[in-house]
N, C-alpha and C positions, 0 to 999 in steps of 0.2 A: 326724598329729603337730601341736601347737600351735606356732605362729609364735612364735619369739624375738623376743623386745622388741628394739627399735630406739633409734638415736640419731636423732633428725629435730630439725630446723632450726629455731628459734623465732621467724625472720625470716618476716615479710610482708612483699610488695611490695606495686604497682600492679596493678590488675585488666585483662588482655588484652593485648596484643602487636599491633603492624601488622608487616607484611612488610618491611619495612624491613631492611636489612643489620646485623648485632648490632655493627659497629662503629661507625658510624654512632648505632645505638640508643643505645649507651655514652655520648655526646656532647649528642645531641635530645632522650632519653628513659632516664633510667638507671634509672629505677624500673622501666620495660617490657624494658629489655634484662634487667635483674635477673632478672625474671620468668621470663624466656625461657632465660635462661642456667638456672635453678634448675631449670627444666620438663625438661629435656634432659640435665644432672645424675641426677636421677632415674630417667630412663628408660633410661640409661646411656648416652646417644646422648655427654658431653662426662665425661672424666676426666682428671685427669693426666697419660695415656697422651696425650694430642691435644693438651699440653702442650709445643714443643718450645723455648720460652725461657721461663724465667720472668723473668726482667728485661724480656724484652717486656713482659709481661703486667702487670708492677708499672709499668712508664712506662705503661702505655693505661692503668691504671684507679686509680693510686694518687691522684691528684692529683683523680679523677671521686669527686663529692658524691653520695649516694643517703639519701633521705629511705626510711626503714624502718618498721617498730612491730616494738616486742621487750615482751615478757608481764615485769613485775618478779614475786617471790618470790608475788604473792600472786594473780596471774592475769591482773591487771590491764593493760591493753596502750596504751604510750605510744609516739607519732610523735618520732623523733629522723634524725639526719643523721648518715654513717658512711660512710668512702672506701671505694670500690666492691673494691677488690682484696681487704681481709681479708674480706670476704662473700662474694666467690666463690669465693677459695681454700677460705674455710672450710665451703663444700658441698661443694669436692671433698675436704676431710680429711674431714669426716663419711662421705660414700662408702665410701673407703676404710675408716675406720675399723669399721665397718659388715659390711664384707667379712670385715675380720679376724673377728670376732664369727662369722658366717656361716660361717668356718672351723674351729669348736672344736665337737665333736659333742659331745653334753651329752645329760643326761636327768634333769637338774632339772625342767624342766617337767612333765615326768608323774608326778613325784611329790607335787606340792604344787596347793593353791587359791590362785591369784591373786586378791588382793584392794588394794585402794587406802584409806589412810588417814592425814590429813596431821597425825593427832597423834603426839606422841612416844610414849607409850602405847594402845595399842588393845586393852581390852576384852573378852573375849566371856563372857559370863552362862551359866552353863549353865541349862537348861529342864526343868521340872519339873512335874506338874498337879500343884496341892494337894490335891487330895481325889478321886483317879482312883476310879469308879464299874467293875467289870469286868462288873456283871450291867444296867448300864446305870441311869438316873431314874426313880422314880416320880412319879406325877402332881405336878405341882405345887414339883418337888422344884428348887433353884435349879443351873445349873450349875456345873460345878467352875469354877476360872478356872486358863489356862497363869499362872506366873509363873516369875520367875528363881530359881532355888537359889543355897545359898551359895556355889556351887562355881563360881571363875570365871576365866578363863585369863587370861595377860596376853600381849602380842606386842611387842617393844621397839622400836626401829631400831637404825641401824645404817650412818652416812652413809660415801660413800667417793668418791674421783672423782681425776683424773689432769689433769697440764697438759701443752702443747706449744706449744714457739716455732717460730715462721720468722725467722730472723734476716738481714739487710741482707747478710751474708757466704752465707748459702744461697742469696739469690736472684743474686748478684752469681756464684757458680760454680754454678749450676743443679743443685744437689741436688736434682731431682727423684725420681731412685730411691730415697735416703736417707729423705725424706719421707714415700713412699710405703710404705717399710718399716714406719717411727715410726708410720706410721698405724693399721697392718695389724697388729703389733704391739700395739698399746695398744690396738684393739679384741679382740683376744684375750686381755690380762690383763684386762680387762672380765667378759668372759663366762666365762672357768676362774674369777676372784673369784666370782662370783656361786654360781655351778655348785658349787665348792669347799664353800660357804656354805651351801647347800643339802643336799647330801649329808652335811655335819657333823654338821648339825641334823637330817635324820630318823633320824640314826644315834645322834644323839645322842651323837656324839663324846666330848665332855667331862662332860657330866651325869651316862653311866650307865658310866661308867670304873672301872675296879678304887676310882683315888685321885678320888672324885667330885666337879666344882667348876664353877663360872662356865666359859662360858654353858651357861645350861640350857637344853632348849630345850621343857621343860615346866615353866612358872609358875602355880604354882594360887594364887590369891587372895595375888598379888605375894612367893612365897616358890619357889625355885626345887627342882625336885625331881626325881633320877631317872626317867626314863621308863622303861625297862627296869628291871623288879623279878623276884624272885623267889618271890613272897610277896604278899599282898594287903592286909598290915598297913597301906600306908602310900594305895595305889590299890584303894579298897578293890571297885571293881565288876570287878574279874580277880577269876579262879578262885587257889585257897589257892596255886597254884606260879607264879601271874605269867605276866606274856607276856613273857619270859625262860626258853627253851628251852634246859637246858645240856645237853651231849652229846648234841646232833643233829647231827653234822656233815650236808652234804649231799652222801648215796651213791645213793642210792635215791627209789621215787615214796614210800617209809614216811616218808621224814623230812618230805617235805612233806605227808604227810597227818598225823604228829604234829602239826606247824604250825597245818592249816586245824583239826584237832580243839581246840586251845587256845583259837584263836580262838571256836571255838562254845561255849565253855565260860564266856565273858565276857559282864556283864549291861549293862542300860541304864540310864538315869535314871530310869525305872520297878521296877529292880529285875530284868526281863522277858532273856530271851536276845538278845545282836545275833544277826541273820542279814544277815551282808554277801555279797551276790549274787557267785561265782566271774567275774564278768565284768569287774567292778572290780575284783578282787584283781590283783598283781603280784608277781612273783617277782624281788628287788632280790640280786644278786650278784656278789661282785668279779670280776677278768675269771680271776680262779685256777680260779674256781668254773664259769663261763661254758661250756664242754665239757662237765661234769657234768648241768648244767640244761638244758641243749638238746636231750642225749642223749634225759635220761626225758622232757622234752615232748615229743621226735619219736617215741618207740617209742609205737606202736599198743596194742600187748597188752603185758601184766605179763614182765617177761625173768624166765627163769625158771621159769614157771607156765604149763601148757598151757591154751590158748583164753580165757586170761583177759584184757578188756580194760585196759586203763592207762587208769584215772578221770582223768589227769592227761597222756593224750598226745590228738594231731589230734581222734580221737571218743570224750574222756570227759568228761565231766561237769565237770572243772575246768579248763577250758584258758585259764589263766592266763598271761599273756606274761610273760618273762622280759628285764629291763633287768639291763644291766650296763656298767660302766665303772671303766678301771684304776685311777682316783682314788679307786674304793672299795677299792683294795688298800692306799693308805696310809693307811686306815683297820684294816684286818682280809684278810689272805686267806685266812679261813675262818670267818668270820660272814657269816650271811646271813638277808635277810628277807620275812615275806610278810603279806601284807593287802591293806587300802585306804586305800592312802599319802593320797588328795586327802580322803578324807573325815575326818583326823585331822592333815594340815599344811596350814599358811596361811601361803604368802609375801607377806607385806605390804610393801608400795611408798608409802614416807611422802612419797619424792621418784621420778618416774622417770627415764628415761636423760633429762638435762639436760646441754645445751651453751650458751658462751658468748662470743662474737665480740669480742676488742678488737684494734683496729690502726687506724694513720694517722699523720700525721706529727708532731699534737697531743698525741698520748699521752708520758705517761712514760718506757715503758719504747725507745720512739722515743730519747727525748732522752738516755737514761741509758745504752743499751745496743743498741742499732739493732737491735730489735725490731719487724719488719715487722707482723708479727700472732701473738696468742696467742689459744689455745686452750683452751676448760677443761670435760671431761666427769663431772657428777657425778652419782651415783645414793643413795639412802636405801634400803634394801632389810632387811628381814630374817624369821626363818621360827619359826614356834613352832607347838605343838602345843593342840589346842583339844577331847583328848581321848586316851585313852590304853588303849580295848578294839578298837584298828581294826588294828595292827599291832602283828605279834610277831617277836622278833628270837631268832634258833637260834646256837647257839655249838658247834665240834666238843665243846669240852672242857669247865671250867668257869670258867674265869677269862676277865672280860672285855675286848674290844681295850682 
């Protein structure tokens, strides 16, 4: 399974550490205790937990100066001076926050292509040869060349992020557990956001709806359009009935072999059939459905039918994993889908998980509001489709979620 993106720290220190006592270091060397404190952070050797005043902790390090480098918006990294206690608090709120994240079972990630792009629009060209040869060149004859089609997706963003204070009254009655929660917390609305976000858009939540509208999460040449059809009027390389499946509920290995049959029924940018390999395909269903679909992938032989194997159980021919999560019930608890989710969504990261350190005595929110130190997690995230013969979506009935 792919590692969840993280929030990590934008602060640098000093390069190495002597043996020296970290209290001590705070005083002689705060860029090396910095260091040392952040090492140990990480390794989970110092958390909160090891915390047992925080008013200590703001008298030893609020008043201690630590020269840093922090990366501004465009990469670029400047040496500045920043009181030592919101820097270290604020590794241990990332921690925690991190934790929380850690704690939210997700499967966004295996549905989509992570990809990085820090414009607000991002592109992709569909590809095309101009003049495909099938019987191959004659002598001397020039080659075709690949070029772009008119046919081209767009992927939007979509910024979002979260603040958190420490306040002079938290550290004066050691809310630590409090803290701790706020952290644990806001790293889990982090990742259901994302998660949420993800699962709307390969479902296509609002695009391919009964009442169809904004966000779509298929834009073909900057105009937003259903991804689920019925028809191939408007996508035009689906077969005449769309990869839009009505009355398939999911009973049987038939309704997922109606599925994988649709899919082989859809052409390329050559005109040519996909063949998408059962190894990449996924079987995406709500957790209503999740009983149903485990059942026919664990049966061996066809129920039912004597000595017949199940193409779609442990040793058939399609043994496609099955993802599910309750979130796709407040989408539909009885649509469901199958293909190859990565080779048809692209979650684009315009910004990634970004955090931001302000606190000390000189600040503002110090002077307005005794504001010890804030916090602020933002991310630019969003998901679109860069093609639309990879996955096909089955409905019991006819009418869509």
């Amino acid at each position: 399974m792919t590692e969840k993106r993280k929030f990590a720290s934008p602060i640098l220190y000093g390069d190495g550490w002597t043996e020296e006592g970290l209290g001590a270091l705070a005083r002689k060397n705060p860029e090396v205790f910095m260091t040392r404190a952040q090492e140990m952070i990480d390794k989970g050797e110092l958390a909160f937990s090891n915390v047992s005043s925080l008013r200590h902790l703001f008298d030893s390090l609020f008043y201690t100066e630590v020269k840093h480098q922090i990366a501004d918006m465009f990469g670029n990294k400047r040496t500045i001076t920043s009181s030592a206690f919101p820097l270290l608090v604020g590794g241990l709120v990332i921690k925690e926050v991190n934790n929380g994240m850690e704690s939210v079972a997700s499967i966004g990630n295996q549905l989509v292509t992570e990809s990085d792009d820090a414009k607000k629009w991002t592109h992709y060209a569909g590809i095309l040869v101009t003049a495909p040869h099938q019987a191959g060149l004659a002598e001397m004859e020039q080659f075709p060349e690949i070029a772009a089609s008119s046919e081209r997706f767009d992927i939007g963003n979509r910024l979002n992020g979260y603040m958190m204070s420490i306040t002079g009254q938290a550290i004066e009655e050691n809310e630590i557990p409090q803290i701790v929660s706020k952290c644990n917390k806001l790293g889990q609305i982090v990742d259901e956001t994302v998660e949420e976000l993800t699962l709307d858009r390969v479902t296509d939540h609002f695009g391919s709806a009964t009442s169809a509208g904004e966000p779509y999460v298929l834009r073909i040449n900057g105009t937003g359009t259903s991804l689920y059809q019925t028809s191939n009027s408007t996508l035009t390389r689906l077969s005449t009935s769309g990869n839009r499946i009505t009355n398939n509920a999911l009973t049987d290995e038939t309704d997922l072999e109606n599925a994988r049959a649709r899919l082989a029924s859809f052409t390329n940018e050559r005109g040519k059939r996909v063949n998408l390999p059962p190894s990449r395909c996924l079987i995406l269903v709500p957790d209503a459905l999740v009983g149903t679909a485990r059942k026919i992938r664990g049966s061996e032989m066809t129920p039912g039918v004597e000595n017949e194997l199940n193409n779609w159980g442990p040793r058939g021919a399609y043994q496609s994993a099955v993802l599910s999560s309750s979130k796709v019930d407040d989408i539909s608890t009885s649509a469901w889908y199958y293909g190859d989710f990565k080779a048809q969504f692209i979650r684009k990261w315009k910004l990634r998980f970004e955090n931001a350190t302000l606190g000390g005595t000189s600040t503002e929110a110090w002077l307005k509001q005794r504001i010890a130190a804030q916090y602020r997690m933002a991310y630019d995230c969003e998901v679109g489709a860069i093609g639309y013969q990879s996955v096909v979506q089955c409905l019991s009935g006819t009418t869509a979620p």
